[in-house]
C-alpha positions in Angstrom: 29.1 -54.7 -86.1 29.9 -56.4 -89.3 29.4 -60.4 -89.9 33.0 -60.9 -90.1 33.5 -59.5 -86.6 30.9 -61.1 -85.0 32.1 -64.1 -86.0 35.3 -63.5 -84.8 33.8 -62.2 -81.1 31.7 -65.8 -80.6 35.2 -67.4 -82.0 37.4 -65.7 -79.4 34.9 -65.9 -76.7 34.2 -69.8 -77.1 38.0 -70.1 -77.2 38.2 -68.4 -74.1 35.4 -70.2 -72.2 36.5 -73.4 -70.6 33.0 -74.1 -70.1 29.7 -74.5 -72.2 28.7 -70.7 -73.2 25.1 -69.9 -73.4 23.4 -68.2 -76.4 22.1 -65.9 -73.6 25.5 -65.1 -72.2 26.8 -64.3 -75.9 23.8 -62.3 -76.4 24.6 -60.0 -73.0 28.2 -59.4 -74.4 27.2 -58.3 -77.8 25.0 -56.1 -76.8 21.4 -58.3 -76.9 22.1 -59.3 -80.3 19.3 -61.6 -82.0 19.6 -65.6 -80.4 18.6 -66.6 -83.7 21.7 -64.3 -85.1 23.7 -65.4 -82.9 22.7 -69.4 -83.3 23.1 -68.9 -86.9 26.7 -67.5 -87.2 27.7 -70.7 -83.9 26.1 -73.1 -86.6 28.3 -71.7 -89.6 31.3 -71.7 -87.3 30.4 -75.5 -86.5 30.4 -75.8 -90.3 33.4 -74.0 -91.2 35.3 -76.0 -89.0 34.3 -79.6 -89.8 34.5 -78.2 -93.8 38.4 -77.2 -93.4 39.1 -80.6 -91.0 40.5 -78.0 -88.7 42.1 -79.6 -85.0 39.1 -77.7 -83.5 35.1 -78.4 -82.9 32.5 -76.5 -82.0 29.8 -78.4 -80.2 26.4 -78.2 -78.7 26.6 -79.5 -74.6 25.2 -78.6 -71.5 22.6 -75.9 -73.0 24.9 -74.3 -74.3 28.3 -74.7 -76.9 31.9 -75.4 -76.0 35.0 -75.7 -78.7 36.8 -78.6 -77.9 39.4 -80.4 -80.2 38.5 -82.5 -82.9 38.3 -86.5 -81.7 40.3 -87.3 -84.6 43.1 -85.6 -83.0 42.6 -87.7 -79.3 46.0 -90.0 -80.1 47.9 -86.8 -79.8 46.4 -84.9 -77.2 46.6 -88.1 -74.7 50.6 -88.5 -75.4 50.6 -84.5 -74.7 48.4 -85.1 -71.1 49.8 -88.8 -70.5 51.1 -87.3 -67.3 48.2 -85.5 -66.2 46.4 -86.4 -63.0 43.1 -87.6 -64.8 40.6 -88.7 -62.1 37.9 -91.3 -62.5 35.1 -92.6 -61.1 35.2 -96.1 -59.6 32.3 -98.3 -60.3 30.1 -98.0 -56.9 30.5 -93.8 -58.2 29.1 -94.8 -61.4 26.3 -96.8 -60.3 25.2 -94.1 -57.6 25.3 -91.8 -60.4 23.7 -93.7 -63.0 20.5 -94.3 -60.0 20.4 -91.0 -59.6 20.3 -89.5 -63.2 17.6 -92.1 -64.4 15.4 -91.8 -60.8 16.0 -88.3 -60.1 15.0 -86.7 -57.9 15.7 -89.4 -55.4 16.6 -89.7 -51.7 19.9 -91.6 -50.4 18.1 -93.9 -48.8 16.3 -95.1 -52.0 19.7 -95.1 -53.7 20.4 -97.0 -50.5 17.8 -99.5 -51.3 18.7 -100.2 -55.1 22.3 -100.7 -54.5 21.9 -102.3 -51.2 24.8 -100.3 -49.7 25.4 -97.2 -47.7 26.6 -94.7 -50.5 27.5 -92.1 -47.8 30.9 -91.9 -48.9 30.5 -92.3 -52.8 27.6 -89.4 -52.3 29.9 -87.0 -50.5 32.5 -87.4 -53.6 29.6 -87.0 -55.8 28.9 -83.9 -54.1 32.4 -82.6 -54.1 33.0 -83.0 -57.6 29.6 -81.1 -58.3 28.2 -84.1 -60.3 25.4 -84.4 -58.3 23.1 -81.6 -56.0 21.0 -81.4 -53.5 17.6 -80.6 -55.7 15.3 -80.1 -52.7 13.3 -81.9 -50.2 10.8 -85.1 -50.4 7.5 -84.4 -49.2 7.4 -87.4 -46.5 8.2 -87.7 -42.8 11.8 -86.2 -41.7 12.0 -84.2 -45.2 15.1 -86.1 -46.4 16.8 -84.4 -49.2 16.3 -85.6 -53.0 19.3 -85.5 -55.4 19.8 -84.8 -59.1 22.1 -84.3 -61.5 24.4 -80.8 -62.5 25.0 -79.4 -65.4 28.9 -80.3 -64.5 27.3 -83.8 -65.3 26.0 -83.4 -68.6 29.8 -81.8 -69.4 31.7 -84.7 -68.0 29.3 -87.4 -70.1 29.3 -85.2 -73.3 25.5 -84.9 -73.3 23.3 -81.7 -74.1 20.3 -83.0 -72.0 19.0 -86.0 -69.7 17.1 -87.1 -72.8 20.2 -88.2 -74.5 20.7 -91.0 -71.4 20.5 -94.6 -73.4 17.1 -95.8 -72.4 16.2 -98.5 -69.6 15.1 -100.8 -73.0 18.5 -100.5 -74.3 20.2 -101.9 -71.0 17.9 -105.0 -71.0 18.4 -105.7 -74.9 21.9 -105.5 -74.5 22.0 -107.9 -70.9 20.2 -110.0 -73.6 22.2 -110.2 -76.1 25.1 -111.1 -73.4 23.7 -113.7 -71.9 23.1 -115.2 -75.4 26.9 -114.8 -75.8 27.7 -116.9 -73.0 25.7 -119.5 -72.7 27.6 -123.0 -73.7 27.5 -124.3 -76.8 
């Protein structure tokens, strides 16, 4: 197959894809074509598009690569989706979550115990919205379940991996640099 059209094949099938595509599932479709190939043309697409300031991005997320429209662009996109039904989560959510992507794999009752709440509810719309699972059991009396995070939520946070999480440091120096703020004069 000739450069030109492979280029063209990772092109359409990225555009296609509403989720992160693996190397590995490129590779299946053309035919077990070289990752390192197949890496190298995503990485010239990536460049081509940033060169030519095209509407379009190709990025690295989840393990794998998504196109997704250039940020420059986000004033127009939210006056086209103004309307649209754009769910958030509310801040108990967002703190459950946050517990369980720096602790994981922890058990609701120790999520329980740092929030000092019962997160039932917020950890059954967790679960729904496949944010969080069910990674296994913990090895104690009654076996409770331990949670972690999916790969639906490295895609809704924008992150490749659980090491780009801002670390526990960066929390306290900014707390810090708050309280400095507002202390009186």
């Amino acid at each position: 197959m000739a450069e030109d059209n492979i280029k063209a094949v990772i092109e359409a099938l990225l555009f296609a894809c509403e989720k992160p595509l693996a190397i590995e599932q490129i590779r299946k479709v053309l035919d077990n074509m070289e990752g390192s190939v197949i890496r190298g043309v995503l990485e010239e697409l990536k460049s081509e598009y940033e060169e030519h300031n095209r509407g379009m991005r190709i990025i690295e997320i989840a393990g794998g690569f998504q196109m997704v429209a250039s940020s420059g662009f986000s004033p127009f996109l939210k006056k086209l989706f103004k309307d649209r039904n754009n769910e958030k989560l509310s801040k108990p959510a967002l703190e459950t979550l946050a517990i369980i992507a720096y602790k994981q794999p922890v058990t609701r009752n120790e999520i329980e115990l740092l929030r000092n709440v019962n997160v039932d509810g917020v950890m059954n719309s967790l679960l729904d919205k496949n944010l969080v699972r069910i990674a296994g059991r913990k090895k104690v009396p009654g076996r409770p379940f331990v949670f972690g995070t999916t790969r639906q939520f490295l895609e809704y946070f924008g992150l490749n991996s659980l090491e780009e999480l801002p670390k526990m440091e960066e929390f306290s120096k900014i707390t810090e640099e708050l309280n400095e703020l507002e202390k009186p004069a």
